[in-house]
N, CA, C and O atoms as a GROMACS GRO file, in nm:
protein
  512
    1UNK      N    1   7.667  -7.495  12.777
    1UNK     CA    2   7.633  -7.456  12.641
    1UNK      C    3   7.756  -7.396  12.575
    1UNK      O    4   7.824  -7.304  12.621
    2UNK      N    5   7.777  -7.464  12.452
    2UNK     CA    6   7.853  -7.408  12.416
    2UNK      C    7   7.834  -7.359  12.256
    2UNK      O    8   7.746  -7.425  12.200
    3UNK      N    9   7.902  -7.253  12.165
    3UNK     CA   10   7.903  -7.203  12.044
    3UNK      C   11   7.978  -7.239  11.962
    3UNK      O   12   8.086  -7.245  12.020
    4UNK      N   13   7.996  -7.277  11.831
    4UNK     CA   14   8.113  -7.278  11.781
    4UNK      C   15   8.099  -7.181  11.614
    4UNK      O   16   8.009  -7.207  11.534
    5UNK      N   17   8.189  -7.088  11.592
    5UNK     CA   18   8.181  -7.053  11.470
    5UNK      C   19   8.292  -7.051  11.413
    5UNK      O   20   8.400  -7.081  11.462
    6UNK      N   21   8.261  -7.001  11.265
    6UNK     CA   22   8.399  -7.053  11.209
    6UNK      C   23   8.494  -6.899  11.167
    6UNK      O   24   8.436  -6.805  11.114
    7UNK      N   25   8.565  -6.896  11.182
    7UNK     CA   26   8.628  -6.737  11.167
    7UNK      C   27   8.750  -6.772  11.055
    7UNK      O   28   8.798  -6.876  11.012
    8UNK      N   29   8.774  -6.630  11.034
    8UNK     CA   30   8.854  -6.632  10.892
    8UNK      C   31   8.974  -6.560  10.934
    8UNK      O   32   8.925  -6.448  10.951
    9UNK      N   33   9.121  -6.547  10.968
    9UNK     CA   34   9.221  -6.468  11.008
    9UNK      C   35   9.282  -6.469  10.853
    9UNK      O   36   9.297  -6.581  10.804
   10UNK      N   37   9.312  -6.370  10.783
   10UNK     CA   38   9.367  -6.315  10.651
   10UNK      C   39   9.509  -6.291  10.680
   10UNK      O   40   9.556  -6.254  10.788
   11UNK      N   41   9.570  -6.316  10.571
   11UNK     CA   42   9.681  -6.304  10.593
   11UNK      C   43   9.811  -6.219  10.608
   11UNK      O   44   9.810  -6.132  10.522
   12UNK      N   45   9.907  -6.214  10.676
   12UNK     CA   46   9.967  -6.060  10.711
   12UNK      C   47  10.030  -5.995  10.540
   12UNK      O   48  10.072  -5.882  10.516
   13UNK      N   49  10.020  -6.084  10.467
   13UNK     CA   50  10.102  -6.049  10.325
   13UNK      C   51  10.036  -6.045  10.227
   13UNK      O   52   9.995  -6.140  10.160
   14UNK      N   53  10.018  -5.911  10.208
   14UNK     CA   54   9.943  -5.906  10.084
   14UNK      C   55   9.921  -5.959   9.992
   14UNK      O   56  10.015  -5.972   9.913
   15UNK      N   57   9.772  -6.023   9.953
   15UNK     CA   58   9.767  -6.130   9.843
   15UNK      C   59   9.774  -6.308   9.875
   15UNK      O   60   9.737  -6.395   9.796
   16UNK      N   61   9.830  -6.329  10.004
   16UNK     CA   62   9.805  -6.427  10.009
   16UNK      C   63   9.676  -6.509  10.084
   16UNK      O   64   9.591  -6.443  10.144
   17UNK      N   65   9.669  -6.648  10.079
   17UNK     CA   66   9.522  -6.693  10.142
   17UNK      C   67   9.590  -6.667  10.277
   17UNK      O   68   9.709  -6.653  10.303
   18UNK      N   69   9.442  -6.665  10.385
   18UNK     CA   70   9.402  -6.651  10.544
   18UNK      C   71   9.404  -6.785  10.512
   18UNK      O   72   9.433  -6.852  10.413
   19UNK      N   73   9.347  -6.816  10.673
   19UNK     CA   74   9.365  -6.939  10.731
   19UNK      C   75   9.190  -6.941  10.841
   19UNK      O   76   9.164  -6.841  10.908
   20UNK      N   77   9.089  -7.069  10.842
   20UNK     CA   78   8.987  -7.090  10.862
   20UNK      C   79   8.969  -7.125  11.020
   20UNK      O   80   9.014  -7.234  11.056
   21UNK      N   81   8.919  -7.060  11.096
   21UNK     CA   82   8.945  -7.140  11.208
   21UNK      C   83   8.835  -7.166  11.290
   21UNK      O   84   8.740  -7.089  11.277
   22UNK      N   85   8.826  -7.265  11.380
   22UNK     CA   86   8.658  -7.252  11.438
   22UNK      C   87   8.717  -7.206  11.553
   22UNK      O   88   8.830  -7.229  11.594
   23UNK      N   89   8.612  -7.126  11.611
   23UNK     CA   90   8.600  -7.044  11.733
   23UNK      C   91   8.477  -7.108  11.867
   23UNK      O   92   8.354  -7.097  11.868
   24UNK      N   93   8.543  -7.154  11.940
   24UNK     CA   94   8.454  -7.217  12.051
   24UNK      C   95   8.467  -7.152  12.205
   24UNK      O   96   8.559  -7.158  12.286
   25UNK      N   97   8.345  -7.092  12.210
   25UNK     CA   98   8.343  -7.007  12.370
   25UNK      C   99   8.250  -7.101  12.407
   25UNK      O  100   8.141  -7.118  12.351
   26UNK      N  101   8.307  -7.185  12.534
   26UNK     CA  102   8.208  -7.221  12.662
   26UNK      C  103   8.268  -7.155  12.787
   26UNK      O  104   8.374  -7.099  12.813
   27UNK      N  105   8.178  -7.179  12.838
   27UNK     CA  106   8.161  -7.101  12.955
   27UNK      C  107   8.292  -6.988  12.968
   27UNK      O  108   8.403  -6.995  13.020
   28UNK      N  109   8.204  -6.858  12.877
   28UNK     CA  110   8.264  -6.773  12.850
   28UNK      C  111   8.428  -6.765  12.875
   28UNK      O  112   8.487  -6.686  12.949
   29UNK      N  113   8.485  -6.876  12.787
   29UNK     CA  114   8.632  -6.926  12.779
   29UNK      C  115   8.664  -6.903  12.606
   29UNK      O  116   8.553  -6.893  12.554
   30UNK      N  117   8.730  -6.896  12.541
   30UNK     CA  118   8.752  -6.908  12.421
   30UNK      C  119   8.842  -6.961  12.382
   30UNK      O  120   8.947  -6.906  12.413
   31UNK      N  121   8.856  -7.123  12.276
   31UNK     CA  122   8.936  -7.140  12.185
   31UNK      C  123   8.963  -7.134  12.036
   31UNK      O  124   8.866  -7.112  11.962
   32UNK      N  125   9.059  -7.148  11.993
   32UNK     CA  126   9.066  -7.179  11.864
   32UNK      C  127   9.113  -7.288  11.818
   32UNK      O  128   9.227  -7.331  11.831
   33UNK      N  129   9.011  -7.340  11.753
   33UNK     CA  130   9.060  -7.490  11.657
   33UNK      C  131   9.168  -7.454  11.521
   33UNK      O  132   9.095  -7.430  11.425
   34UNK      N  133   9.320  -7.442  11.479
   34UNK     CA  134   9.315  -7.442  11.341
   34UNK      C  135   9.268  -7.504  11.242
   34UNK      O  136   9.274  -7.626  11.260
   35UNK      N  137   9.221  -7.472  11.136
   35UNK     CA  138   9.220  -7.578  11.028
   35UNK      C  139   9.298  -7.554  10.902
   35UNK      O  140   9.328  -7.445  10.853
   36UNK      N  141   9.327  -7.678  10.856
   36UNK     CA  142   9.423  -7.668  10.728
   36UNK      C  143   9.332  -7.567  10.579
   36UNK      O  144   9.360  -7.556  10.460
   37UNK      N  145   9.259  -7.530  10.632
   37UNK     CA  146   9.165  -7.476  10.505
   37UNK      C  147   9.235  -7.323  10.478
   37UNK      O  148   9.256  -7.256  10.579
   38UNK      N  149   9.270  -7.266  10.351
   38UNK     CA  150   9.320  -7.164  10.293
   38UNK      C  151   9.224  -7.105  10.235
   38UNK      O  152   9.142  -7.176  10.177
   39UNK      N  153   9.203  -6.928  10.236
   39UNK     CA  154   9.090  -6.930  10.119
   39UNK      C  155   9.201  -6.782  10.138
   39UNK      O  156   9.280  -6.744  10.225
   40UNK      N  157   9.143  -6.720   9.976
   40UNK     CA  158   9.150  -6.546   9.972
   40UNK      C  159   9.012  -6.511  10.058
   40UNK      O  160   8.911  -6.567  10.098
   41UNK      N  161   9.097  -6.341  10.058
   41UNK     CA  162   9.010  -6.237  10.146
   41UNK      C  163   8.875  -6.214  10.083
   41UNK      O  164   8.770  -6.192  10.144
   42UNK      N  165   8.896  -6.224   9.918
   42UNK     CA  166   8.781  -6.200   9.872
   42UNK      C  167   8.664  -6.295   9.867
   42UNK      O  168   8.563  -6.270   9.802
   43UNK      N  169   8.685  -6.426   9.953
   43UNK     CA  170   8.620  -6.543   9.894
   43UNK      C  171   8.570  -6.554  10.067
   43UNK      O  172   8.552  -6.664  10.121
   44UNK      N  173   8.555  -6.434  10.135
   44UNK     CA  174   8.502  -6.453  10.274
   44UNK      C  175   8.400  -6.306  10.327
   44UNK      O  176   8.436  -6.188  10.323
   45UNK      N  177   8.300  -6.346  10.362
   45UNK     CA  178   8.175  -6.268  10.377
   45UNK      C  179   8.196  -6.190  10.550
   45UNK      O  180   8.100  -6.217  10.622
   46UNK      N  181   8.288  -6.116  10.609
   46UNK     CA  182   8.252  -6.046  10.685
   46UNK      C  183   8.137  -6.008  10.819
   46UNK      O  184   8.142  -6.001  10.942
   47UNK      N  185   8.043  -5.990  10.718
   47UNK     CA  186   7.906  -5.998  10.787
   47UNK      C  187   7.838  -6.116  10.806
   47UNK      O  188   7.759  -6.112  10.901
   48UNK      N  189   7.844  -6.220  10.745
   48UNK     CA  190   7.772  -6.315  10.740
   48UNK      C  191   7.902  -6.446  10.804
   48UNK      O  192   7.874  -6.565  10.814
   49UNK      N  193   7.984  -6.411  10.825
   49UNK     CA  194   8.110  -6.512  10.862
   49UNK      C  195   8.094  -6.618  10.801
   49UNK      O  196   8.092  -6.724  10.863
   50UNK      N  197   8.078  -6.615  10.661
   50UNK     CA  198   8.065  -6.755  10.607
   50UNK      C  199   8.146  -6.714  10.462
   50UNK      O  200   8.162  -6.594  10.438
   51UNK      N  201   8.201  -6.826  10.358
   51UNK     CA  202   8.243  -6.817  10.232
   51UNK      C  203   8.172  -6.759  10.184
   51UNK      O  204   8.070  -6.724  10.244
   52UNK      N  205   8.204  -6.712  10.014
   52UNK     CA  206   8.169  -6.597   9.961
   52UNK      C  207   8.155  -6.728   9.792
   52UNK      O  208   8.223  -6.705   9.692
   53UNK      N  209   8.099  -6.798   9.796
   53UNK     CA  210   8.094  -6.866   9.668
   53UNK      C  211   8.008  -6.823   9.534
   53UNK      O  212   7.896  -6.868   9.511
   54UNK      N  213   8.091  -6.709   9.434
   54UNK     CA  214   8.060  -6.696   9.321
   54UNK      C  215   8.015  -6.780   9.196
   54UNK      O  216   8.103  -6.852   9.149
   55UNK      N  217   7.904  -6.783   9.140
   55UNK     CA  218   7.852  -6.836   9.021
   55UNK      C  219   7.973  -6.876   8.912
   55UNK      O  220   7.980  -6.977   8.843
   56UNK      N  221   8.077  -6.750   8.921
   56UNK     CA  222   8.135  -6.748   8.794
   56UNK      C  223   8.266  -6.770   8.818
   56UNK      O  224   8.357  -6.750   8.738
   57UNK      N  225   8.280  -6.831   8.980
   57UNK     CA  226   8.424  -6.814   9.038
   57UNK      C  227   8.510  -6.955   8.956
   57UNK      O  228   8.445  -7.043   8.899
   58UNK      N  229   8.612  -6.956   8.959
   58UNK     CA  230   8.694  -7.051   8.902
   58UNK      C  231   8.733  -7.143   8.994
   58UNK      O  232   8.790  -7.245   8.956
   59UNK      N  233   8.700  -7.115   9.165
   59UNK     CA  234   8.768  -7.220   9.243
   59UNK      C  235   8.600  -7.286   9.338
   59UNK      O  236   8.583  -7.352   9.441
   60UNK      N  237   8.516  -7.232   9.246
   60UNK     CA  238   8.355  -7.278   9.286
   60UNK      C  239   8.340  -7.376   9.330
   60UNK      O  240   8.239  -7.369   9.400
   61UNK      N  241   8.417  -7.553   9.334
   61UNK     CA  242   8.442  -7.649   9.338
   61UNK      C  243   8.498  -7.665   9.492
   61UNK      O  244   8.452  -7.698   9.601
   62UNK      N  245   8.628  -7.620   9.435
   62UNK     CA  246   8.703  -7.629   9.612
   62UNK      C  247   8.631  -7.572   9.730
   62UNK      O  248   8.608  -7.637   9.832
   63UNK      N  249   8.590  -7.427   9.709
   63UNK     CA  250   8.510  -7.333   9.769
   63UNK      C  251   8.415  -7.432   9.809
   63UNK      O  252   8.462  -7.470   9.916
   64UNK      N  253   8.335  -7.482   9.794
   64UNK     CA  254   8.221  -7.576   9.790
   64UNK      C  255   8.252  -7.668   9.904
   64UNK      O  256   8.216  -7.674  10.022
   65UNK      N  257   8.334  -7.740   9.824
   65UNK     CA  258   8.444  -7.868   9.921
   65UNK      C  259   8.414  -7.808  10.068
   65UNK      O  260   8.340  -7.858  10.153
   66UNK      N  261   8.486  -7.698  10.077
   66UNK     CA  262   8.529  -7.651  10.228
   66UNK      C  263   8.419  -7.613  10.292
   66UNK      O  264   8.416  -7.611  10.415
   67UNK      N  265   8.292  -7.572  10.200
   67UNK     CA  266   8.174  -7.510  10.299
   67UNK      C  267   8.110  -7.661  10.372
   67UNK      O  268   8.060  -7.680  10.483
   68UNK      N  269   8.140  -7.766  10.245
   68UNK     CA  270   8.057  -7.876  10.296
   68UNK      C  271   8.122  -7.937  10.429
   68UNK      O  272   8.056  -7.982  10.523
   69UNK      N  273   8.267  -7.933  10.422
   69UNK     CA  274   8.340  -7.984  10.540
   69UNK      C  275   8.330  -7.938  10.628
   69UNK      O  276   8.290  -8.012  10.717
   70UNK      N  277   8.351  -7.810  10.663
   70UNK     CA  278   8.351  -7.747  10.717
   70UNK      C  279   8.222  -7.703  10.814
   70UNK      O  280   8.232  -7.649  10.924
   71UNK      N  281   8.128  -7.731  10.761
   71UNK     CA  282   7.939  -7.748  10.841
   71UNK      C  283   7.988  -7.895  10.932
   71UNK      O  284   7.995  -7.912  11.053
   72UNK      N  285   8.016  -7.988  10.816
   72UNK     CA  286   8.089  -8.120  10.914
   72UNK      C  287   8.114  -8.113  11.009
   72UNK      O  288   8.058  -8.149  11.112
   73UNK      N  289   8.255  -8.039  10.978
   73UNK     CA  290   8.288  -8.037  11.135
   73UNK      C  291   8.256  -8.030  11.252
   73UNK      O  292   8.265  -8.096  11.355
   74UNK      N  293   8.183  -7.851  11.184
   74UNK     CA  294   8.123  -7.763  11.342
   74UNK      C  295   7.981  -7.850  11.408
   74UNK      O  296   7.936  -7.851  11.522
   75UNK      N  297   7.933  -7.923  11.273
   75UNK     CA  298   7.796  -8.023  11.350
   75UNK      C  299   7.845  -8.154  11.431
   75UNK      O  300   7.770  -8.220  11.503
   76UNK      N  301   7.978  -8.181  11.409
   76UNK     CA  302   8.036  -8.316  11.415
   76UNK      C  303   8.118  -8.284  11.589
   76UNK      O  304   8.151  -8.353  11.686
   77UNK      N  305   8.122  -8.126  11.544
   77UNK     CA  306   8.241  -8.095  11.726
   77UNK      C  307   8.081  -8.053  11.837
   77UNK      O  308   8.044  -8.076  11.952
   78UNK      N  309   8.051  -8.012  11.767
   78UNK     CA  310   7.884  -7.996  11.859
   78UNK      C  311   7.825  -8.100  11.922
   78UNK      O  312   7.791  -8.100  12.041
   79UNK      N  313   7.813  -8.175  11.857
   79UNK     CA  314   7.771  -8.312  11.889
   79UNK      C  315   7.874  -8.362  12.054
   79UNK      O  316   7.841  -8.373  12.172
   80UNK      N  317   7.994  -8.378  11.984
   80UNK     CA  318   8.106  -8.411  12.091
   80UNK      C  319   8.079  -8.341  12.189
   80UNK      O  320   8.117  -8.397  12.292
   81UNK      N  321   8.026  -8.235  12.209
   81UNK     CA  322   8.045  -8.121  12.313
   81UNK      C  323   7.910  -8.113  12.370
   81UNK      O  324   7.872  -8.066  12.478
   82UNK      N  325   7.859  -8.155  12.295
   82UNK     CA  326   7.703  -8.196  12.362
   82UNK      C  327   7.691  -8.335  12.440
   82UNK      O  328   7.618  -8.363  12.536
   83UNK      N  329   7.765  -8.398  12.386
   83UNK     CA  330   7.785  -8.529  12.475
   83UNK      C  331   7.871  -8.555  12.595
   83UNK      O  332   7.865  -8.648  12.675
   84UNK      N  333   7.948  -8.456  12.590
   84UNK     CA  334   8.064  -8.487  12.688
   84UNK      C  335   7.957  -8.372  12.811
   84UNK      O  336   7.958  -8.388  12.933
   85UNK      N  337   7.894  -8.288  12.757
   85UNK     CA  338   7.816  -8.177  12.865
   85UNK      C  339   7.718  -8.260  12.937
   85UNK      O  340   7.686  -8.233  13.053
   86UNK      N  341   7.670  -8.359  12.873
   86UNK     CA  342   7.533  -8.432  12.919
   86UNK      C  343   7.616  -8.538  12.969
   86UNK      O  344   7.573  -8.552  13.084
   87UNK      N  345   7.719  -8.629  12.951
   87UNK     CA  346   7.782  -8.720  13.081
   87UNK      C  347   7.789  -8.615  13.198
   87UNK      O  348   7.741  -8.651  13.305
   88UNK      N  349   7.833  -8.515  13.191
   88UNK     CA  350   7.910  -8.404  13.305
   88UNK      C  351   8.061  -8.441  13.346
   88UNK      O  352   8.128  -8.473  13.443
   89UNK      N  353   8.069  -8.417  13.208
   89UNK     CA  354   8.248  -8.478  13.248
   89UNK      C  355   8.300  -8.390  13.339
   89UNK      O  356   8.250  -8.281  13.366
   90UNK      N  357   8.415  -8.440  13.392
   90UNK     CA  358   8.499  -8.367  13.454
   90UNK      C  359   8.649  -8.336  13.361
   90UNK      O  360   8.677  -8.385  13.251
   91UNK      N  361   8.732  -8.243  13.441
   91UNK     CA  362   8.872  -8.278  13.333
   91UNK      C  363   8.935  -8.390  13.437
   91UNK      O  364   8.896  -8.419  13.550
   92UNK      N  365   9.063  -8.450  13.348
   92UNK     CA  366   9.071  -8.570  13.392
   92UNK      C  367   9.236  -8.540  13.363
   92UNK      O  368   9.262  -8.427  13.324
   93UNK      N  369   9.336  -8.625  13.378
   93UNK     CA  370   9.469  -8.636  13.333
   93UNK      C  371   9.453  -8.659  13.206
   93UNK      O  372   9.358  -8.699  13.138
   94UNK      N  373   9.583  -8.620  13.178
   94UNK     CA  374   9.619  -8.617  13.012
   94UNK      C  375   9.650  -8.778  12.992
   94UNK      O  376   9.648  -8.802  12.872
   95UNK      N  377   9.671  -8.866  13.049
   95UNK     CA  378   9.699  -9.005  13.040
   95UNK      C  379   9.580  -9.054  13.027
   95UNK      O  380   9.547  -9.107  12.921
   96UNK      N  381   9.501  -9.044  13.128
   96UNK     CA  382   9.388  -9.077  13.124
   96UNK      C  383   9.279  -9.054  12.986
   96UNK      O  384   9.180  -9.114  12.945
   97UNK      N  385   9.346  -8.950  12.949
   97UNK     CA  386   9.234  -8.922  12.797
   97UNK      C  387   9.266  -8.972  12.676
   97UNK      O  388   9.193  -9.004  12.582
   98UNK      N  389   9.435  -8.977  12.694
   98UNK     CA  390   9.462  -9.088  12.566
   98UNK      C  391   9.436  -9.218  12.589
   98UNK      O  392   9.430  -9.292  12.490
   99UNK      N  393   9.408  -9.292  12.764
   99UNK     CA  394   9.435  -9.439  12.717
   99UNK      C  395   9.236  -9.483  12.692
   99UNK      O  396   9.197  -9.598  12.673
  100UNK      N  397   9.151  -9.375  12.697
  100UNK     CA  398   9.015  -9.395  12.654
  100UNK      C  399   8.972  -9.315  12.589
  100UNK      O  400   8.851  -9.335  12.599
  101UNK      N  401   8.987  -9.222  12.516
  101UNK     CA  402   8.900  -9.122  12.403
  101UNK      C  403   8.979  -9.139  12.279
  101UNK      O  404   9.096  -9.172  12.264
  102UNK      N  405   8.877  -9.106  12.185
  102UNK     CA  406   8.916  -9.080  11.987
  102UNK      C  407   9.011  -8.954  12.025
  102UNK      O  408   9.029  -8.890  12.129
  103UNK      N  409   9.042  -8.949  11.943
  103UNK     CA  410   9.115  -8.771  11.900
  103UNK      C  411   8.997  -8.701  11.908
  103UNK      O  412   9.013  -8.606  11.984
  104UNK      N  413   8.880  -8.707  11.860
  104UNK     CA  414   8.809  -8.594  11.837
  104UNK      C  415   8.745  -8.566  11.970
  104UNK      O  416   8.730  -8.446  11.989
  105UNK      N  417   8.712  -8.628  12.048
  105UNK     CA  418   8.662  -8.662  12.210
  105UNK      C  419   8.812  -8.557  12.291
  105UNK      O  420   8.799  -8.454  12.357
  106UNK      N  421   8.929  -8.619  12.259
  106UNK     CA  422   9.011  -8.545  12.305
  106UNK      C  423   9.056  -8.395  12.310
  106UNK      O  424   9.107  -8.333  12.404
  107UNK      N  425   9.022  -8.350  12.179
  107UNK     CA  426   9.006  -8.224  12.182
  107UNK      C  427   8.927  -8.121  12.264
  107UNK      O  428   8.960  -8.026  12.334
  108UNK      N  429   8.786  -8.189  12.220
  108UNK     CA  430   8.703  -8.139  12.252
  108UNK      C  431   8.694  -8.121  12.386
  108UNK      O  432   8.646  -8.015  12.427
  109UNK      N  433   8.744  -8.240  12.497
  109UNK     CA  434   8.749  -8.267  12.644
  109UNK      C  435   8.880  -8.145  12.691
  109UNK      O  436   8.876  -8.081  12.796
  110UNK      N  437   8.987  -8.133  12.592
  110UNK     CA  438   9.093  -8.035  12.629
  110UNK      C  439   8.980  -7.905  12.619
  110UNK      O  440   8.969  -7.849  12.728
  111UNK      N  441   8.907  -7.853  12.527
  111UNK     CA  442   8.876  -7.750  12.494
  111UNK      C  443   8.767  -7.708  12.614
  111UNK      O  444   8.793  -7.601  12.670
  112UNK      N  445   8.675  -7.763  12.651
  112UNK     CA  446   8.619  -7.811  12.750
  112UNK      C  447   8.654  -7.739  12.890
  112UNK      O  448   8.590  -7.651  12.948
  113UNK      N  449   8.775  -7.802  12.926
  113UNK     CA  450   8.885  -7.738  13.017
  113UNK      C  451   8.842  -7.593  13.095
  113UNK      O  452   8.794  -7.501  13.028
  114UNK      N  453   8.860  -7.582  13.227
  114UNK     CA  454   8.806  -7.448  13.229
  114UNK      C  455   8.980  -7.411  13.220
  114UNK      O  456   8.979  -7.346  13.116
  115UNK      N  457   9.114  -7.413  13.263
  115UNK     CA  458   9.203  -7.298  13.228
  115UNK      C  459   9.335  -7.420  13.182
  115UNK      O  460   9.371  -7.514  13.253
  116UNK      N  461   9.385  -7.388  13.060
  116UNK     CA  462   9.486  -7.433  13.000
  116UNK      C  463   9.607  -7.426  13.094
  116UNK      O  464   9.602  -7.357  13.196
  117UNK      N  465   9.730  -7.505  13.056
  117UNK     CA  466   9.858  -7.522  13.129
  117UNK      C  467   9.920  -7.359  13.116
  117UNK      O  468   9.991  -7.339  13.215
  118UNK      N  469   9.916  -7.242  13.028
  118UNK     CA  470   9.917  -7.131  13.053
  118UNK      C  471   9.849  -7.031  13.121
  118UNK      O  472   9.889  -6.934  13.186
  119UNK      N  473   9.750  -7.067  13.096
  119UNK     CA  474   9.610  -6.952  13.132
  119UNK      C  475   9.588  -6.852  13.032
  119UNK      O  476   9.535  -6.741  13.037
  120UNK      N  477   9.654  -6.931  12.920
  120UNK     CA  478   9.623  -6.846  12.735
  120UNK      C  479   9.518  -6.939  12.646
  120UNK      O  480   9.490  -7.057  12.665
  121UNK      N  481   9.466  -6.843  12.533
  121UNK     CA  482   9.370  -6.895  12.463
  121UNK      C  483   9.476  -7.031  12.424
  121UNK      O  484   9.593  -7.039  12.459
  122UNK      N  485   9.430  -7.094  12.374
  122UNK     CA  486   9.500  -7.243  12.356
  122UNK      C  487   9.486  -7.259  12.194
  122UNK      O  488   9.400  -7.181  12.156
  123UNK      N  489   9.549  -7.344  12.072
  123UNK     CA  490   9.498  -7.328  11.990
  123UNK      C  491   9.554  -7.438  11.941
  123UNK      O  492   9.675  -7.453  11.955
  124UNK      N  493   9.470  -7.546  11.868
  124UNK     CA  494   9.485  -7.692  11.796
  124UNK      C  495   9.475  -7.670  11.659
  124UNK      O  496   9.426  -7.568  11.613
  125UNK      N  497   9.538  -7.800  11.562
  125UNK     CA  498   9.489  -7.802  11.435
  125UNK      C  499   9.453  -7.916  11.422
  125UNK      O  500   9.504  -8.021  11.461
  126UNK      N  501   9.296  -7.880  11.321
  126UNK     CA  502   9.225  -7.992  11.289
  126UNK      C  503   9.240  -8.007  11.130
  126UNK      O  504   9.207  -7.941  11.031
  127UNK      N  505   9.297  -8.114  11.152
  127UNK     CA  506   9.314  -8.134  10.987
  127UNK      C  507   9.205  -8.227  10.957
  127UNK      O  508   9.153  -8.296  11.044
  128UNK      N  509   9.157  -8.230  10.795
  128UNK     CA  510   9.048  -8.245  10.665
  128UNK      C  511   9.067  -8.399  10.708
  128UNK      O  512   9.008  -8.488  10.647
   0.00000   0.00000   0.00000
């Protein structure tokens, strides 16, 4: 079983956008997916770990964009991770995963992983 949510890291310089990232703990392991998504501090809900989309906001549109993609994703990497749990994959060589999986299979099979080539959180970017 695994979780995935989406977390918000803000940025070290005042005023500028954070950066969106999904957060996936299986078997109490944790990674981080990057994603190319930018938002301000003010346009992110804390408590509710989700966007902050104002009636009267001016970027209501984009804001939008990213909530819709962004559900995408996390239903779209769930899926993957639900499928690769119910084969019972194993990990496999890194050759082996490029000359038969998508990219998105690949990730997910790295993430999967019980301990990275460091034994550090590991961290990818998923681009839009």
């Amino acid at each position: 079983m695994a979780s995935i949510k989406l977390k918000f890291r803000p940025s070290s310089v005042k005023g500028k956008k954070g950066v969106l990232s999904y957060q996936i703990i299986h078997y109490r392991l944790t990674r981080l997916i990057k994603t190319s998504y930018r938002i301000m501090p003010s346009e992110w809900d804390d408590s509710t770990g989700s966007l902050l989309i104002s009636t009267q906001s001016e970027c209501k549109a984009r804001l939008l964009l990213i909530r819709d993609q962004t559900n995408w994703e996390m239903t779209r990497l769930q899926g993957i991770i639900n499928d690769l749990e119910r084969t019972g994959v194993e990990s496999v060589s890194y050759t082996h995963l490029r000359a038969h999986e998508t990219d998105s299979y690949l990730v997910c099979r790295l993430l999967l992983e019980k301990k990275g080539p460091t034994g550090k959180e590991s961290r990818w970017v998923l681009e839009p």
